[in-house]
C-alpha positions as CSV (number, residue, x, y, z in Angstrom):
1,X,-21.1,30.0,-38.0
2,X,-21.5,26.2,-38.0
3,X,-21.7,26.3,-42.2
4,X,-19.0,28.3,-41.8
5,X,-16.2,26.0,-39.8
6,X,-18.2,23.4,-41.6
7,X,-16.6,24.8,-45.1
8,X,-13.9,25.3,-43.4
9,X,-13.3,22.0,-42.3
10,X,-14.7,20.3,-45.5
11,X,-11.9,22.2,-47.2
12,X,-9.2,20.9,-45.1
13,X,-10.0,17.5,-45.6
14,X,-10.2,18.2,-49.2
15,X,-6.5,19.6,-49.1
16,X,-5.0,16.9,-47.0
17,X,-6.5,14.1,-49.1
18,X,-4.7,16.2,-52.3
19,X,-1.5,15.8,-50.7
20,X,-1.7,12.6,-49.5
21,X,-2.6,11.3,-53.7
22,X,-0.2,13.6,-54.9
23,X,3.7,12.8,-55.2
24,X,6.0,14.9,-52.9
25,X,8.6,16.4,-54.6
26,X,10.1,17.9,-51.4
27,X,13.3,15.5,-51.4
28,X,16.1,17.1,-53.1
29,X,18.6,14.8,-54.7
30,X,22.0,16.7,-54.0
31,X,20.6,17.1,-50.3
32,X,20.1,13.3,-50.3
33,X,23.5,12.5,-52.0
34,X,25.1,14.3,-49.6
35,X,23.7,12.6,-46.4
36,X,25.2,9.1,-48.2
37,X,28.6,11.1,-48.4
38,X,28.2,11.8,-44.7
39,X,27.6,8.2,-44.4
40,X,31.2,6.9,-45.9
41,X,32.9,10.4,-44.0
42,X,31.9,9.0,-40.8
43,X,32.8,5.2,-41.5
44,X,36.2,6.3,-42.7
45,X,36.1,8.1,-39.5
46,X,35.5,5.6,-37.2
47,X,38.0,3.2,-39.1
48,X,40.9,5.7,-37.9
49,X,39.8,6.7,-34.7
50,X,37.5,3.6,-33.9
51,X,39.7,0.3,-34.6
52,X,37.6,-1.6,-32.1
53,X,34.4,-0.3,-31.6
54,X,33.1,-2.9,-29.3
55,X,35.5,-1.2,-26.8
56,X,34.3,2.2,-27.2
57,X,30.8,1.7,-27.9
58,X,29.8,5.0,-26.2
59,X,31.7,7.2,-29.1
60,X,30.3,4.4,-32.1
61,X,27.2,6.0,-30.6
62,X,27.7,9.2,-30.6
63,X,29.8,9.3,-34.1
64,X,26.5,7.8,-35.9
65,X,23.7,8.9,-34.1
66,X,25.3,12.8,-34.7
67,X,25.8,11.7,-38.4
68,X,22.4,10.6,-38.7
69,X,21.0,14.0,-36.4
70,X,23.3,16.4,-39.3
71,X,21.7,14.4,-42.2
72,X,18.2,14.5,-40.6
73,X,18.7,18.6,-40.0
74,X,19.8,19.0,-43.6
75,X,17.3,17.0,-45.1
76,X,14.4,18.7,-43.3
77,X,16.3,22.3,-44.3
78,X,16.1,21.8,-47.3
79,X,13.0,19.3,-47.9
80,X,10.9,22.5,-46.0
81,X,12.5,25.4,-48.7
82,X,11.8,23.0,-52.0
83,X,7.9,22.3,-50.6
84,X,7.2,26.0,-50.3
85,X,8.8,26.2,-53.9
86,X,7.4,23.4,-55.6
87,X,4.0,22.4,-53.6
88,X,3.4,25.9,-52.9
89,X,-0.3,26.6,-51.2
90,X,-0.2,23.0,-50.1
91,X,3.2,23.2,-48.7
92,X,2.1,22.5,-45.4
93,X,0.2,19.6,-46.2
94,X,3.0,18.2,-48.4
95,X,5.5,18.7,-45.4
96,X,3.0,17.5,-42.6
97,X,2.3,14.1,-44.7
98,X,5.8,14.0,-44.9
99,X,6.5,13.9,-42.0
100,X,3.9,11.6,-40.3
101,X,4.6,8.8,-42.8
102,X,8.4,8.5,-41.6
103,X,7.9,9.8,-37.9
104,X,6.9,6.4,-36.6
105,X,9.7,4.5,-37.7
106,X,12.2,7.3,-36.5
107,X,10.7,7.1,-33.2
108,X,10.8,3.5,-32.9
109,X,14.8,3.4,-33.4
110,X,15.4,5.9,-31.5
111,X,13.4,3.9,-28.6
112,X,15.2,1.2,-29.1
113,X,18.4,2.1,-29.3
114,X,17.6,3.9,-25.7
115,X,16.2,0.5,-24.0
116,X,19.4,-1.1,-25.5
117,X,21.9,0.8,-24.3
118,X,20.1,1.0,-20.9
119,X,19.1,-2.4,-20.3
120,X,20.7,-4.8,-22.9
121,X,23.8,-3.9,-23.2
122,X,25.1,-7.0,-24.5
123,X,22.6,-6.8,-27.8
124,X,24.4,-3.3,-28.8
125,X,26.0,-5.3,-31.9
126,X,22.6,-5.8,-33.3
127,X,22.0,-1.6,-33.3
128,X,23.2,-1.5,-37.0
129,X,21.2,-3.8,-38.5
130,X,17.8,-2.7,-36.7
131,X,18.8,1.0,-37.8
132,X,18.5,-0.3,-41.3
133,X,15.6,-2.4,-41.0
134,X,13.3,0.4,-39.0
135,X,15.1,3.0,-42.0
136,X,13.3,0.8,-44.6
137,X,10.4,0.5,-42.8
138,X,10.3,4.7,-43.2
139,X,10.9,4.5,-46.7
140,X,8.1,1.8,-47.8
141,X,5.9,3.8,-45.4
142,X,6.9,6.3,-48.0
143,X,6.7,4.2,-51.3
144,X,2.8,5.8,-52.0
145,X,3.7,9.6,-52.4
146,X,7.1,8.9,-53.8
147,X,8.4,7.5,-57.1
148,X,7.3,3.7,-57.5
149,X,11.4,2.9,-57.7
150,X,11.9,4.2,-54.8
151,X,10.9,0.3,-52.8
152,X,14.2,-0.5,-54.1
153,X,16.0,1.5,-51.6
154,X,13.4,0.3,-49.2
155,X,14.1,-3.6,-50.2
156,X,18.3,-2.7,-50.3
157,X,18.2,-1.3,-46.6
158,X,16.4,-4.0,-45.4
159,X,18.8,-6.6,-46.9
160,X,21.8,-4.9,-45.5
161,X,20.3,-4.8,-42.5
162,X,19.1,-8.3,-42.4
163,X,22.7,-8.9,-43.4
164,X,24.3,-7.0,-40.5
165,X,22.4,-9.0,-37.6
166,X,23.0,-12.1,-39.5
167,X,26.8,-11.8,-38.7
168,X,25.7,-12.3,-34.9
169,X,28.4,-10.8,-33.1
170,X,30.9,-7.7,-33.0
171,X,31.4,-7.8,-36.7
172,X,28.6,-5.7,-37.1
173,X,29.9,-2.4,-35.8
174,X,32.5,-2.3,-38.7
175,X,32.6,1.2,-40.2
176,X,31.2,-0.6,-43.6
177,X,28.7,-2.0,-41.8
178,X,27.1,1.5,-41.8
179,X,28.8,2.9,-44.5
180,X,28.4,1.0,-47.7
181,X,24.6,0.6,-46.7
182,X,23.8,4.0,-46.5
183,X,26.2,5.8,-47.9
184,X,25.2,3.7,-51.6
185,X,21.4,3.7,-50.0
186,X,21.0,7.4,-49.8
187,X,23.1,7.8,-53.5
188,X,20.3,5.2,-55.0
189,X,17.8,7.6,-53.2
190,X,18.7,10.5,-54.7
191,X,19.4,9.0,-57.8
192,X,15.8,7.5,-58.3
193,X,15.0,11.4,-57.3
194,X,16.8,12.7,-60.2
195,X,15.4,10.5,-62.6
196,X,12.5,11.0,-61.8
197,X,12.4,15.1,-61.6
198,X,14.1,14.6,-65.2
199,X,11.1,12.2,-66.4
200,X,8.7,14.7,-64.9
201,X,10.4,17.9,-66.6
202,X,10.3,15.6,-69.9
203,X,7.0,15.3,-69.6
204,X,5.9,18.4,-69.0
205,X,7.8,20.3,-72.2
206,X,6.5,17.4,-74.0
207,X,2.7,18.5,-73.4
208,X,3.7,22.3,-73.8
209,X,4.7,21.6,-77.1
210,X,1.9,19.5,-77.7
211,X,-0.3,22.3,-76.7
């Protein structure tokens, strides 16, 4: 019995350290193009029925932090059905490493946008820039299962972000603010995916014909 879960074990090392060498293809372009969409929807949003943000900062709150919860819900949808198709008998690994490479970073925004808005009030300006700078944190945690291009989108969120609390006041929560950074973010995302899916499927007919 001890060989046994021994095996066993030895065999699930050997399959998370496959997933963690080998690039996830879980990210769907369209699904990530779409979230960026979302992204411009909601500024365009909030520059119609939020003129002055600083004044309502409760609904600035809840208009992002729902856009962000829809594209989150979306992405993992669909990130969980193209793993099972693509990665298939180590979709689970795929998913899991996945998801413990951008958990962190999601769980430290959403920490500090709580202690924020519950005991710095005053500092809420700053929300939009940190949300970008934690975001690109996610992705370069990222950068070693996914296309190599892909630390551009890591480098543009973190100088939008840097940008945002460089403004050092209200300015910050502008609809643009949030929407030309992610909303062109996520469409460099997905288009780095494309390319590089297309690359791939290049490759691969060009070694079936070489065969």
């Amino acid at each position: 019995m001890n060989d046994l879960n021994k095996a066993l074990g030895d065999i699930s090392s050997i399959r998370r350290q496959m997933a963690r060498s080998t690039e996830f293809r879980g990210y769907g372009p369209a699904t990530l193009a779409a979230t960026g969409l979302f992204a411009i929807v909601a500024a365009l949003a909030q520059s119609v029925w939020l003129p002055d943000p600083a004044k309502a900062i409760d609904a600035y709150l809840v208009a992002w932090i729902s856009t962000a919860a829809v594209s989150a819900s979306l992405i993992a949808i669909q990130m969980r059905a193209r793993t099972l198709r693509i990665h298939s008998s180590m979709a689970d690994e795929m998913t899991r490493t996945a998801v413990e490479q951008f958990l962190p970073s999601a769980g430290a925004g959403a920490l500090m946008t709580f202690v924020l808005v519950r005991f710095v009030p005053g500092a809420l300006w700053m929300l939009p820039g940190l949300w970008q700078v934690i975001f690109s944190l996610g992705i370069f945690s990222s950068c070693r299962f996914l296309p190599r291009p892909m630390i551009a989108a890591g480098l543009w969120y973190l100088l939008t972000g840097l940008t945002c609390i460089a403004l050092g006041d209200n300015r910050a929560l502008s609809p643009w603010a949030m929407g030309i950074p992610y909303g062109a973010g996520q469409l460099m995302v997905a288009a780095i995916l494309l390319f590089n899916s297309r690359e791939g499927d290049d490759e691969n007919q060009s070694a079936g014909r070489a065969k």
